[in-house]
N, C-alpha and C positions, 0 to 999 in steps of 0.2 A: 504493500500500500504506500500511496505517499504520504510521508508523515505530515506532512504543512497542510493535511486537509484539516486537522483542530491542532491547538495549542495548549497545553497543561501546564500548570504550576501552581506549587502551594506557596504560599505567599507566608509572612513571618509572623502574623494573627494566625497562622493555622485555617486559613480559606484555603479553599482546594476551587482554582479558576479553569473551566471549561471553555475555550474558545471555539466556535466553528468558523473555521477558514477558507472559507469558499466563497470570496466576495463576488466575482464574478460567476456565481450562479445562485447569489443572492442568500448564497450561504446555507442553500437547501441540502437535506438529508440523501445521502446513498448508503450503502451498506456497510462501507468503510466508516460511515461516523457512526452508524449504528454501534458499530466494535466497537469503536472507541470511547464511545460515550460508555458503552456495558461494562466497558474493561476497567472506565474512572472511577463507576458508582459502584465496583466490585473493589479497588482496591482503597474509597472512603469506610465501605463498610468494615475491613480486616482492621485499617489504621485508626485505634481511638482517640489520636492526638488532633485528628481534623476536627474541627469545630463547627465549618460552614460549605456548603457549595454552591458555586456561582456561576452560572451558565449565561453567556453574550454571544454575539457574533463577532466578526472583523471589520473594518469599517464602522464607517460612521451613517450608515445607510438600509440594512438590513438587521436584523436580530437574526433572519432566521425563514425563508418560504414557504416550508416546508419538505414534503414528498421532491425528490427529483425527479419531476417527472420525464424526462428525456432517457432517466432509468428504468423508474416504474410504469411507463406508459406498453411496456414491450409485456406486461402483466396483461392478459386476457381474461382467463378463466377464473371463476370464483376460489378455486383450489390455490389458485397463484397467488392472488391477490391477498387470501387470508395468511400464506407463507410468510408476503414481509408484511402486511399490516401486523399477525400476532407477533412477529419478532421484535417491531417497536412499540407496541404494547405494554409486553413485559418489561421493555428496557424503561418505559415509564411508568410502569406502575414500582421499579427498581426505585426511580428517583422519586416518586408520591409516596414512598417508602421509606425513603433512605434516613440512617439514625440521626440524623444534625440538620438542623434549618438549612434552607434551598432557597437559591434567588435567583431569579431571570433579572438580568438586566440589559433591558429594553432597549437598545439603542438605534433603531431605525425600525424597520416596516416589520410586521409579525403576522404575518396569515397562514391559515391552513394549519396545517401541523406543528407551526409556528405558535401558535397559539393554543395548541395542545400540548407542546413544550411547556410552556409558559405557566400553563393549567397545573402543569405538578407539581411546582413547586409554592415554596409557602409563601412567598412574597414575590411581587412581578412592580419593579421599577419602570422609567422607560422617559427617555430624554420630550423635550416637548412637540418635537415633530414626527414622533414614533405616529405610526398607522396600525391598528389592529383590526385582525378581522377572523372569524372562523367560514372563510367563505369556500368551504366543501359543496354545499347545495349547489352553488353556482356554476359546480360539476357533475353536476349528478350524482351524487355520494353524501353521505353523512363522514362527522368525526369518525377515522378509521383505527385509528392510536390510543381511541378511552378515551380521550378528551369531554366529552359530555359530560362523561361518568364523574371526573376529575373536578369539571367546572361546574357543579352543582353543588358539591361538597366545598368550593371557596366562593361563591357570589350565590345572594337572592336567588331564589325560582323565577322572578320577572324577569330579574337582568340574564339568568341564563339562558332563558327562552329566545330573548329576545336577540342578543350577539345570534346565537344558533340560524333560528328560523328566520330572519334579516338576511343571513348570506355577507352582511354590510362589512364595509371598514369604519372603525372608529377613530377620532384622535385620542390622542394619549389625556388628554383633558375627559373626555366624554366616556371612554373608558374609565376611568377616576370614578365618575359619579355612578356610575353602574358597579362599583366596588370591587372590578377587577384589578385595576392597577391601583396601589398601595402607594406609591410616590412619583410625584411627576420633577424631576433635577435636570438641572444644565449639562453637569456631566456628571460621572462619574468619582466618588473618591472612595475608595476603599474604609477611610474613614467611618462612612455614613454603616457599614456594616456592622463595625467594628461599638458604633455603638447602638445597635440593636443587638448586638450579640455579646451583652457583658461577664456572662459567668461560664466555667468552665466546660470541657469536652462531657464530663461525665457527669452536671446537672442536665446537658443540653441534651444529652442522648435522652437522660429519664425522661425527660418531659415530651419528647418525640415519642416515644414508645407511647404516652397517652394517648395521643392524637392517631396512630398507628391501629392502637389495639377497636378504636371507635373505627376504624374503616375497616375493619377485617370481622367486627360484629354484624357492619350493613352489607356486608358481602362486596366489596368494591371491586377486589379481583374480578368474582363472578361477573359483573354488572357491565366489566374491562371487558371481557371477554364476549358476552351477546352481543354487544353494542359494535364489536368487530364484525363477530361474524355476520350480523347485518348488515355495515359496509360493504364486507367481501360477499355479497349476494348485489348490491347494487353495482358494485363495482364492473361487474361483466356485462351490465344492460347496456346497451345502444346508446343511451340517453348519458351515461357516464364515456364512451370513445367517441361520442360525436363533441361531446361538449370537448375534453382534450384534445382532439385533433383541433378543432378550431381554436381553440387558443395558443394552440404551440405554432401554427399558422399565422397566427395576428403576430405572432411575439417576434417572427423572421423579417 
């Protein structure tokens, strides 16, 4: 693989920082970051010295588009489809999991799975001209990754219907009010974590384990997993390769 598709480093607070590096493809998901991503939140969970994890994009432009679809478009059959949709599933239901507080920060446009990223962790920052949107419908498809499942469990029933069934992008303001995004900043300072996160590895874990053991009583995995394999049933209709063709077509 090529390594410069994400960037890793713990930093000296004991943040454990996620970058995806793929500016020129808007910093969307292939199966390489899929690894990579499983391989980070596998070696947060061994290390209990990590305190936090932080997940952005590169640039100043993108968070994150989601699915690549110039990858997954080559996906047909409902069988295919459910392959990598449950594979990044898991890998997020890893991170809606994972023992230490989790933060998207937001630094440019978030849609699609972009935004089901974003959905698993516990906090979602995002500079003032970040763009959010879960616009799946807009392809004939629902959240493929548990996202739904994920975004009920941190925003209102209204506000989650509403990002959903909309298709829409939001600004990062408007997001706000809908109770998804938790902070709207200029930039970035590592600072601003550090104090949201003031007590140690092993208060932080305890306190995740509450929050953990309430989504594993509502069955959230299970919920991860219908919610896919619905996708991967829409994903093979007509209505979902007509809608991709014509947008990979606009985008040439």
């Amino acid at each position: 693989m090529n390594e410069s598709k994400v960037h890793t480093y713990i930093d000296d607070n004991h943040f454990y920082w996620f970058t995806i590096n793929r500016p020129e493809k808007r910093n969307a998901i292939d199966y390489d970051v899929m690894n990579e991503l499983e391989k980070g939140l596998n070696e947060i969970r061994e290390n209990i010295a990590i305190r936090g994890f932080i997940i952005t994009g590169s640039g100043q432009h993108s968070f994150c588009s989601g699915g690549d679809l110039s990858v997954f478009h080559a996906l047909h059959t409902k069988e295919d489809a459910y392959a990598m949709l449950s594979k990044m599933g898991k890998v997020l239901h890893n991170l809606m999991t994972l023992p230490v507080p989790t933060f998207a920060w937001i630094n440019g446009t978030a849609i699609g799975g972009g935004c089901e990223i974003a959905s698993a962790c516990d906090q979602r920052w995002a500079v003032p001209h970040a763009k959010l949107g879960f616009v799946q419908g807009n392809l004939g498809i629902t959240t493929g990754w548990g996202g739904a499942s994920m975004l009920m469990e941190k925003v209102p029933h209204a506000s989650a219907i509403k990002m959903l069934s909309s298709a829409k992008t939001f600004t990062a303001s408007e997001a706000m009010e809908l109770g998804f995004i938790q902070k709207v900043v200029p930039s970035f300072d590592p600072q601003y974590v550090e104090e949201e996160i003031a007590v140690s590895s092993t208060v932080l874990r305890s306190y995740k384990k509450t929050f953990i053991s309430k989504w594993e009583q509502t069955a959230l995995k299970e919920r991860m997993i219908a919610e896919i394999e619905q996708c991967s049933i829409l994903w093979e209709q007509d209505e979902h390769h007509e809608a991709v063709n014509a947008f990979l077509k606009h985008k040439k």
